[in-house]
N, C-alpha and C positions, 0 to 999 in steps of 0.2 A: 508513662509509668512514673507514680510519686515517688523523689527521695527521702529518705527517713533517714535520720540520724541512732543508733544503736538505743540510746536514752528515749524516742521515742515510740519503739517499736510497740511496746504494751498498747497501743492506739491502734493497733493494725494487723491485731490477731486474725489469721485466716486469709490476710490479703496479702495479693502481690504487689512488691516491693522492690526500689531499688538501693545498693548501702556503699556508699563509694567510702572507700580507705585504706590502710594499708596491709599486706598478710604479714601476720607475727609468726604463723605456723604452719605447714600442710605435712598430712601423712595421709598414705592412700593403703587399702586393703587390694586392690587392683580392679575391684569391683564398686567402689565406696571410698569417695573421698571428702575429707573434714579441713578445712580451710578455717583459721582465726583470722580475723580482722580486726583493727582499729580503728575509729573514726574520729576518736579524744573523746567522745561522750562517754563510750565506755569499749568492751568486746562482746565477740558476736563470732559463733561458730555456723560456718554455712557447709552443709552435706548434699556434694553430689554423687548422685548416681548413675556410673555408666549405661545401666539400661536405658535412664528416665532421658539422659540428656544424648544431644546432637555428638555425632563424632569429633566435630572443629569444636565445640565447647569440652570435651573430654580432654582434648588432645591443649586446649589450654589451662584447664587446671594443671595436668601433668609438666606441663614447663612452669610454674608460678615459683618466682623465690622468693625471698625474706626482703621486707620491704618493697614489694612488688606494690603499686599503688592500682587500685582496681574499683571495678565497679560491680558487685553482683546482684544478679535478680533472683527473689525467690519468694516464696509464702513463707509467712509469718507465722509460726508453730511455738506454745505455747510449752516451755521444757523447765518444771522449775531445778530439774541436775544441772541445767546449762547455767553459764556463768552469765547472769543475767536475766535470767527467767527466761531466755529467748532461743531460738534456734531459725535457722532458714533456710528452709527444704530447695538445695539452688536449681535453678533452671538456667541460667546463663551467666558467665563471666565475660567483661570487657576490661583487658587491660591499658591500663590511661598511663601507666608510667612503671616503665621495666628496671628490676634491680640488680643487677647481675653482681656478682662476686662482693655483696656488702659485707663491709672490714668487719663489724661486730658480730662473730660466729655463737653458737651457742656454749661453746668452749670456753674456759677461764682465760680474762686476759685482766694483763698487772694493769694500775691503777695510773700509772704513766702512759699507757696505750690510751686506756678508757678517755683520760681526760685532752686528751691529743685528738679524740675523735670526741669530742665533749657533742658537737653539733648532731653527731649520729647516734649516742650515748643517750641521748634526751628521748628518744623514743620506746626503751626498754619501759620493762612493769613494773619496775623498780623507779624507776624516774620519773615514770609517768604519776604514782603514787603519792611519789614527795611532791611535785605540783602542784596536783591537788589538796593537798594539805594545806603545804604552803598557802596557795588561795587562799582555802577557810579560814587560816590564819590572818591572812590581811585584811579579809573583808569582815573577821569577826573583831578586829582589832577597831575598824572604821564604825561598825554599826555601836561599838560599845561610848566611843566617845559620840556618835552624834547622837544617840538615843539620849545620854546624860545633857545634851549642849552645850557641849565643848565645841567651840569652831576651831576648823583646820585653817592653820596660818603658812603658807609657805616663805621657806626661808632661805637665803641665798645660800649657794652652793661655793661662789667665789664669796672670798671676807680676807678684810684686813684683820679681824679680830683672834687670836689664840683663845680656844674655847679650856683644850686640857694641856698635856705637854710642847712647851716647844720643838721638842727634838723629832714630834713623830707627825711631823705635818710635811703634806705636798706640798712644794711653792712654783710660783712662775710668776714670768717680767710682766705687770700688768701697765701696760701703754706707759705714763708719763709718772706714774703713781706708786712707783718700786714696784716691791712681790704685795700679790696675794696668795692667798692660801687656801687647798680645796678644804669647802669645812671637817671637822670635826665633830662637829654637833650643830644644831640650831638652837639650841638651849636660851643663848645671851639673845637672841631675838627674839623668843618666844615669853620673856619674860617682860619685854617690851609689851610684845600683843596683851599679855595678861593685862595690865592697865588698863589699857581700854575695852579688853570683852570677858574679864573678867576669867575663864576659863578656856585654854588654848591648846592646842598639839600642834607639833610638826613631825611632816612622818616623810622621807628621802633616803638618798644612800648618803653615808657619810663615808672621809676617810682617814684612816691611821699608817703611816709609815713607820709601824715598829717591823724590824726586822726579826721579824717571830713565824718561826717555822709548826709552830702546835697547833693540835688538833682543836682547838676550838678559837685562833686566829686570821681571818682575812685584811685583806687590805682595803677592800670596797666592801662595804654592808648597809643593810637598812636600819634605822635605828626610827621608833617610834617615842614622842618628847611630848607629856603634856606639862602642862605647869597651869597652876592653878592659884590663885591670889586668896589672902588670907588663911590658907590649910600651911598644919605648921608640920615637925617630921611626924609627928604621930599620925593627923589626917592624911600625910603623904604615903606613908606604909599602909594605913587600910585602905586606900583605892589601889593601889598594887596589886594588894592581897584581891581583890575583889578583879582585878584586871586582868591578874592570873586565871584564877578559880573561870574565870567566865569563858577566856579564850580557849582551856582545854575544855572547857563540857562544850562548847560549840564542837570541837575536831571530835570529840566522841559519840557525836548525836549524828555529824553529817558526815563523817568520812572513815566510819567503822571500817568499811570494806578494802579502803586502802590502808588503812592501819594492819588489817589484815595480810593485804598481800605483802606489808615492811614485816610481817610475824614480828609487829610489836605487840608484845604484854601489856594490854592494858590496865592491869590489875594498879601499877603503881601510878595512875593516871587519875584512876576512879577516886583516888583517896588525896587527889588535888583540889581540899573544899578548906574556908576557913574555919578558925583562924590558924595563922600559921605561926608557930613556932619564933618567940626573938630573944635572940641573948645578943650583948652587948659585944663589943669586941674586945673590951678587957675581960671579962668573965669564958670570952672564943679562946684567948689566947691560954687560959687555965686550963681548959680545954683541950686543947689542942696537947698542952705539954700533958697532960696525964693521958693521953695516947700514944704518945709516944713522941710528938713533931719535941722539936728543938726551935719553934716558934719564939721569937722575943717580942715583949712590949714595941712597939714604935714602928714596926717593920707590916707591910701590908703584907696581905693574905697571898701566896699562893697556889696555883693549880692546886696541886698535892693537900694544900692544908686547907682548902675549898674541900676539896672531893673527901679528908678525913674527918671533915666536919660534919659536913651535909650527910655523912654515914649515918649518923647517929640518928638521925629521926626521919621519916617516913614519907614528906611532905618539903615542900619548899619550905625556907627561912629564912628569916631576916638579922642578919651581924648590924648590930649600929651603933655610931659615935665612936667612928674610928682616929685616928691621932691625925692631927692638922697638918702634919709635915706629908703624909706622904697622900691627901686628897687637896684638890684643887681651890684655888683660890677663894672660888665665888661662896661658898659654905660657908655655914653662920657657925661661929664660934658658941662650943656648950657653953651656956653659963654657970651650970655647974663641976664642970672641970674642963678650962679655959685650955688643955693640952688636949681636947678633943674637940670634934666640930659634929654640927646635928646633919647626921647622912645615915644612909645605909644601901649595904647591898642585898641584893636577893640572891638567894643562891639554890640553883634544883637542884632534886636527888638525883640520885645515878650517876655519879661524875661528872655532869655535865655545868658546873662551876656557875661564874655569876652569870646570871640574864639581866637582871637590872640594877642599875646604880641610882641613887638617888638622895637628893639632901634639901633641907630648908636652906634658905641662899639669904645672906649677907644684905640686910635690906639695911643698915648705917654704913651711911658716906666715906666716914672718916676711918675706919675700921676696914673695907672694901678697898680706899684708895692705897690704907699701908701695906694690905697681903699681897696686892697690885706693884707695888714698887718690891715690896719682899720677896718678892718670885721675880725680879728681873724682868718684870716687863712695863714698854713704856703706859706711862697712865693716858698721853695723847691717843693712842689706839682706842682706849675703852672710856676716852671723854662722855658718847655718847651713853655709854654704859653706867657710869658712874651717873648720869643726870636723873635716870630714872629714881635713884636715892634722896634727890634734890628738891624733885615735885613731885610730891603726894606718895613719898616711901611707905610700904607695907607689905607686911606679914604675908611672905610665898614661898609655894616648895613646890618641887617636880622631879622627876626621875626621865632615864631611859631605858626603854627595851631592845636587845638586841634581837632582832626578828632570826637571821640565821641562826643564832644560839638556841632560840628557844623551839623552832624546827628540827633541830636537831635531836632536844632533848624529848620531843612530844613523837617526833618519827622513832626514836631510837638510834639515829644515826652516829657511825661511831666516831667519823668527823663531819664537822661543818661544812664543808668543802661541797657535798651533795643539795646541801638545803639553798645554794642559791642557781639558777641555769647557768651560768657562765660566771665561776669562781677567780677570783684576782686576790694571788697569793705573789709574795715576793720573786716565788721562780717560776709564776705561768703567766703570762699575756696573752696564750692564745688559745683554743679559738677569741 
């Protein structure tokens, strides 16, 4: 007897079949009983019948629980009411792996329970949904830069280099060499690579040790980095724009159906096409104050003044040429107003704040090396950094995407904390 996977059943209408996975559901009429299964492709309801089947086949569906892992045989029946277009008329179940008393009931349980059973948690339709997305998301994130030719550069995890704050960085004794620090970004490496291929990404987990309990904060996340040589902030904001727009009509084209089962509204998704919307961040903070925020010149943007901003229009947007003091180093000072530097953020609608940062970067020496001592940090760490400025400096700019942020905001989800399998937040380490 062939196995077929859920996803391939439309191949095998009429025939008999076997579906090895796990039961999500059983309910029996005493006569008639309906079994869901999972197999990750997708679900698959198989109905048996006490007349049709064996008594020891009967007498096993009636003991099957939740997450019972099994194997059933049946014909392939063509059902387009069934979830999946499929149904399978069962003739036999084998069980491969018994579930007895599993913790996650169909009952509400709080969000401390859930994430304490994160390992068992992962196989609801709720979770299993955001996976899939997620997926689409990374793979539609990879096919857009290598369709463009962009080469992927990976970039070390361990660094001596501070990419953004000193204060929120992991350290530890690296053999003879003091601390390193897990990264923050790959950014100052990928501007490396640019030199030589011209257009680059790096895409891993990075980390932040800010002691931030908010919903749209982890402490391990993926962050996707291209950087691109001679594109100044303007060319950096319309490939964003283009980066955006592209990665959600991917998750609308391939993963309607899990969108479905998150009952996300797609409606404010549809209308993620360029261009997008850009006010300044002098012009935000006017803004802002005739909303009502109490926002001052000089001061970055918070959650709150994200989310009452982004109200205002329909679509992601771009804040840019925010004040030098409170964005990082590496950003090339405006030349038109020397108290602001050329960056920007993106920021989605729906509350769901910045997904990308991004700015043209500091390509003079001597300008690079003062912000470098102006922030307190030594210039020996970013020697190799600053050489790039030395031989053959030129015109670059790049952004990051935060992958959980922007799962979040495409799922619906109302924290971050779901869009990655195994969340690391200040107060969980575990699973």
């Amino acid at each position: 007897m062939p196995y077929a996977r859920v996803n391939e059943l439309h191949r095998h209408i009429g025939e008999s079949v076997t579906v090895r996975g796990w039961v999500t559901t059983t309910r029996s009429s005493g006569k008639i009983a309906f079994v869901v299964l999972r197999d990750g492709s997708g679900y698959l309801q198989a109905v048996f019948s006490k007349r049709d089947v064996p008594d020891a086949t009967w007498a096993r569906v009636a003991e099957l629980s939740l997450e019972t892992s099994v194997a059933v045989t049946g014909v392939v029946r063509a059902d387009a009411r069934a979830t999946g277009g499929h149904e399978l008329t069962a003739t036999d179940v084998e069980v491969l792996g018994a579930s007895p008393d599993f913790p996650i009931s169909p009952k509400e349980h709080g969000s401390t329970f859930l994430f304490e059973h994160r390992h068992l948690w992962l196989r609801s339709r709720r979770q299993v949904a955001i996976a899939k997305v997620r997926n689409e998301v990374v793979q539609a994130i990879r096919d857009f830069f290598y369709e463009r030719d962009f080469v992927l550069v990976d970039t070390p995890i361990l660094t001596g280099s501070i990419g953004e704050e000193a204060g929120n960085l992991f350290s530890t004794d690296y053999f003879d060499l003091g601390k390193a620090y897990l990264a923050q970004t790959g950014q100052l490496y990928v501007e490396a690579a640019a030199a030589a291929l011209g257009k680059v990404y790096c895409f891993g987990p990075t980390f932040r040790a800010e002691k931030s309990k908010t919903r749209r904060h982890l402490t391990e996340f993926w962050m996707v980095e291209p950087e691109v040589a001679w594109n100044d902030s303007d060319a950096n904001m319309r490939l964003q724009e283009e980066f955006i727009a592209a990665i959600v009509a991917r998750v609308l084209d391939r993963r309607l159906e899990e969108l479905k089962e998150l009952e996300r509204d797609t409606a404010p998704l549809e209308r993620v096409v360029g261009p997008f919307p850009r006010i300044s961040y002098t012009d935000a903070v006017a803004k802002l104050n005739a909303l009502g925020s109490d926002m001052e010149w000089g001061n970055d943007l918070g959650g709150d003044d994200e989310t009452l901003l982004a109200r205002e229009y329909d679509r992601p947007i771009f804040v840019y040429n925010y004040p030098k003091g409170v964005k990082a180093f590496y950003m090339k000072e405006n030349p038109e107003d020397p108290r602001t530097v050329l960056n920007n953020d993106c920021l989605a609608p729906e509350g769901y704040g910045e997904i990308i940062g991004g700015s043209q970067r500091e390509d003079d020496h001597d300008r690079l090396l003062a912000r470098i001592v102006a922030q307190g940090l030594d210039p020996e760490a970013y020697r190799w950094y600053l050489d790039l400025r030395k031989y053959g400096t030129f015109v670059h700019s790049g952004f990051g995407l935060g992958v959980e942020r922007t799962i979040a905001w495409i799922c619906g989800n109302p924290h971050i904390r779901e869009s990655i399998a195994f969340p690391r937040q200040i107060h969980r380490l575990y699973p």
